[in-house]
N, C-alpha and C positions, 0 to 999 in steps of 0.2 A: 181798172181800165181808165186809159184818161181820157177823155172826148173835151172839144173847147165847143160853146155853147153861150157866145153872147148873148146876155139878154139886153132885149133893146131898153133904153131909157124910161122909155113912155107905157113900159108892159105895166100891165095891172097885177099889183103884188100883192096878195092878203098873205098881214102879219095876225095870226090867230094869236093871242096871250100876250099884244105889243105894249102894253101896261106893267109887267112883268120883269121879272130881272133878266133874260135872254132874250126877249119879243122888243124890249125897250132897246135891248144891245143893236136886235136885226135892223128895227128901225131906222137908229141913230145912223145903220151904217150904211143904209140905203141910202138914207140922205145925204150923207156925206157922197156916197160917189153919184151924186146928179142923178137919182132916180123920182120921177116926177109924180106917180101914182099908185104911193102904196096905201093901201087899206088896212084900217083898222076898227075896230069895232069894241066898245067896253063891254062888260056884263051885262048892262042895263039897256046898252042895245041893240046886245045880241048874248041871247041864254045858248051858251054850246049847250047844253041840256037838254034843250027842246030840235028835237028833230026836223020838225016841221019849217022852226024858224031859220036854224042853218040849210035847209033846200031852198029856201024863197031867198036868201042871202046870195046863195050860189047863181041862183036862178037874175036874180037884180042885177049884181055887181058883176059877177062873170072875169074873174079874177082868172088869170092866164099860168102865176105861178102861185104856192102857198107855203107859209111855213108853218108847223102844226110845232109851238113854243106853249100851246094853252096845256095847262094840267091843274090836278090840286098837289101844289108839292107840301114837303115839310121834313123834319128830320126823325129822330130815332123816336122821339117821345111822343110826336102826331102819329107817325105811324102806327105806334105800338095800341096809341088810346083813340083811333078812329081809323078801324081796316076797312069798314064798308065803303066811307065816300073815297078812300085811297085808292079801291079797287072798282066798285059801282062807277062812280063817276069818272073816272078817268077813261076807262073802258067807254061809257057814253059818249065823250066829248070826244075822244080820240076818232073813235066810228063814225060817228055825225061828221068831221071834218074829213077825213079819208075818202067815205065810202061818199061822201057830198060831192068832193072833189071828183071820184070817178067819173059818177051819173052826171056831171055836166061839163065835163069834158075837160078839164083843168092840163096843161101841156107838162108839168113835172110841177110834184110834190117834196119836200123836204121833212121825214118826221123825226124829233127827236124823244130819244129814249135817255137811259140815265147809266150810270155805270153798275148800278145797284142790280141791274139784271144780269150778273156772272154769279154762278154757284159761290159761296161764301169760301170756300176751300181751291177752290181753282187757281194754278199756276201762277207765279207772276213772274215778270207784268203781264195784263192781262187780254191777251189775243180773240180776234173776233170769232175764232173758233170753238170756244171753249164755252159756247153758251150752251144752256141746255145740259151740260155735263156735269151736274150733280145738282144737292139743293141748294135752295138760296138761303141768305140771311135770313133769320125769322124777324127781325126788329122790323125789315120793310119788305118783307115779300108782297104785301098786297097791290104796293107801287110795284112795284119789281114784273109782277106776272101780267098786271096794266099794260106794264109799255113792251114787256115778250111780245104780247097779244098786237099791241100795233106795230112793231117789226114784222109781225108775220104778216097780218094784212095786207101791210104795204108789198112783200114780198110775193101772197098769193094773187096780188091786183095785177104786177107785174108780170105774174107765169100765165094766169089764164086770159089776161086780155091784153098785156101788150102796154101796160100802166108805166109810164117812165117815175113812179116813186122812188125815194129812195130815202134811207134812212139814218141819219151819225149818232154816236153816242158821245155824248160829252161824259169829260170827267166832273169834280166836284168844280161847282161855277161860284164864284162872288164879284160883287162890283156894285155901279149905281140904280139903284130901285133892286137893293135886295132886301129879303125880309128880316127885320130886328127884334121879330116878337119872341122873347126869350121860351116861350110855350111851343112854337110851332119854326120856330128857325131853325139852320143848318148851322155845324158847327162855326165855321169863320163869323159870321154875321154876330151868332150869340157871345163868340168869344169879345169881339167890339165894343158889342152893347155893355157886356160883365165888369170889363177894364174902364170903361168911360164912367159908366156910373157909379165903380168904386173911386175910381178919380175924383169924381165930382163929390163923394158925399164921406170921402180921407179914408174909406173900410181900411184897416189894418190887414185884410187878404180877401183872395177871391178864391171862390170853391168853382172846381172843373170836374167836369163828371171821369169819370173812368181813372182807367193808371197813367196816359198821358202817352204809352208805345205805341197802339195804333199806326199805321201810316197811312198818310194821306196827298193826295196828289190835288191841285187846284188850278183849274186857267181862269182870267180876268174873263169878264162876259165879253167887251168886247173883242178878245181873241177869239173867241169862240162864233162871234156872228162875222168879224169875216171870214174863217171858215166854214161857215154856213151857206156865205153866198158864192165863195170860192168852188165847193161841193156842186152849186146850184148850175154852175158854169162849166165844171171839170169833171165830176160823175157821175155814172148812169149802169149801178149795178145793183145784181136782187141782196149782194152780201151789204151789210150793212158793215159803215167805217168807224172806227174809234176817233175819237176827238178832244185829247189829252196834252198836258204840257209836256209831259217827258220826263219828269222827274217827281222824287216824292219829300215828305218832311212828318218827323212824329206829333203828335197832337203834342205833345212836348215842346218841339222848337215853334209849332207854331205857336201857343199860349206865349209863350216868351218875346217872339216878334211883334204879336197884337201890344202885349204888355210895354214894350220898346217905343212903338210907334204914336200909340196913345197917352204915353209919359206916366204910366199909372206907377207908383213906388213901395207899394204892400209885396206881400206872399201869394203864392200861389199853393193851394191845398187840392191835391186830386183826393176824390173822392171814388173809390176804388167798387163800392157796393154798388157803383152805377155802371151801364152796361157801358164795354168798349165799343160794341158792335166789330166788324169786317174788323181781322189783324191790319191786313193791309187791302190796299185798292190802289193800284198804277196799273193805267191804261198801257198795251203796246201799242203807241199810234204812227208805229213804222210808213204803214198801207200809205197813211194821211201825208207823215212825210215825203216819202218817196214820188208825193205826185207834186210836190213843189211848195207845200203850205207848213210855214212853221207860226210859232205866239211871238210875238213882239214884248209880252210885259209881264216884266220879272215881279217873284211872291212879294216884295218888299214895295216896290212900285205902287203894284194894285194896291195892293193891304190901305199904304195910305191916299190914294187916292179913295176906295171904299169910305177909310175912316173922312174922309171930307166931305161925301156924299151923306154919310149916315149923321154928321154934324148940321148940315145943310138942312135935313130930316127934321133935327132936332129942335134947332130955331123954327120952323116954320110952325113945327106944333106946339111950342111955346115950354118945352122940357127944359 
């Protein structure tokens, strides 16, 4: 359903996670279109953890719209080697900020989930109905049933009280302030870091984990945070919307594109005894299109805009 839904200039916006690779996108793009008071808060002065302190946060600032971008994310190998804070905490922060947002009165929520929450076998591309309809991935279920768990919230706040929440999934996100730590990053980000620092130090190849088939689907973050506020303006339903580019690429073409972009001139060696995870993952974000919102920035685009940001990274810490 489409509803239009200007928010005014001067509304009070809390960016929950605006230090983050998708909080920092929302930011940027609030600011860009003349929004005058958005809120944000870091770790250190404000624990989503503590309960207490997201009520008297709500309670203080009385923030009118929210985006809930905070999580603990990470890829195949954080997931696999830390399920508790994947599931514990995310579950925490997600509730604290939701059910915060109810109890004092918040006028529309935005939560974001991830695409990791479709059963691992489910159809593609992958339509918002199809959740729930078999199991998930094991390498990240712990994330995965996190953010089931805050769709539904959002969804139960809306049926029994009348909660204008609502919820998008983004597909797989990169861009500026994302994470590069080859331990706990997502694939694009690590593929960057892998290629640049064989660059820098002549490696004769670079190892990639898996067979390289995989598919994988990617939007630039800031495509995804104007859809976010485009969402915040345009809809107002319990189903929750897919938030995808529309097309996909094998962990193959993209190793080869980072490897292109970043001028790296070795081999590429997949490592085949490492997990693939999901065959594939492409979102169907028909629903999304069809109400008027497409991405502006093509795999190639981002990729090296990313790799300049991650350069940026790199000087400042002295790598």
């Amino acid at each position: 359903m489409m509803v239009t839904m200007e928010i005014a200039r001067n509304a009070r916006i809390y960016v929950a996670g605006h230090r983050g690779l998708v909080g920092s996108a929302i930011w940027r793009k609030l600011q860009q279109l003349g929004f005058t008071q958005a809120i944000g808060k870091t770790h250190t002065e404000l624990d989503l953890l503590n309960s207490d302190a997201v009520q008297a946060f709500y309670q203080q600032e009385k923030p009118e719209y929210v985006f809930v971008a905070a999580a603990k994310v990470g890829g195949i190998l954080a997931n696999s080697q830390q399920p508790v804070p994947f599931l514990y905490d995310n579950l925490v922060i997600q509730n604290n900020l939701i059910h915060g947002a109810y109890t004092h009165g918040v006028k529309k929520l935005l939560f974001l989930g991830s695409s990791c929450i479709y059963p691992k076998l489910a159809p593609q591309p992958l339509k918002e109905e199809y959740l729930l309809t078999g199991p998930l991935e094991p390498t990240n279920e712990w994330y995965a049933v996190a953010k089931i768990t805050g769709i539904k919230l959002c969804q139960a706040l809306r049926r029994q009280h009348g909660c204008d929440f609502i919820s998008a999934m983004p597909t797989n996100m990169y861009g500026p302030n994302d994470n590069y730590d080859l331990q706990t990053s997502h694939v694009l980000p690590a593929l960057i870091r892998k290629f640049h620092e064989a660059k820098s130090t002549h490696a004769p190849s670079v190892i990639c984990w898996g067979s390289g088939s995989p598919l994988r689907e990617f939007l630039y973050a800031d495509d995804l945070a104007d859809a976010c506020v485009f969402l915040m303006e345009h809809y107002s339903e319990e189903q929750f919307i897919n938030v995808g580019f529309g097309s996909d690429v094998t962990i193959r073409e993209l190793a080869e594109l980072v490897q292109k972009i970043v001028g790296y001139k070795g081999e590429i060696i997949w490592d085949k005894s490492k997990p693939d995870g999901t065959p594939r993952k492409l979102m169907d974000s028909s629903r999304l299109f069809s109400l008027g919102w497409k991405p502006k920035v093509d795999l190639e685009t981002g990729i090296r805009l990313a790799y300049e940001d991650f350069l940026k990274k790199s000087v400042k810490a002295g790598s």
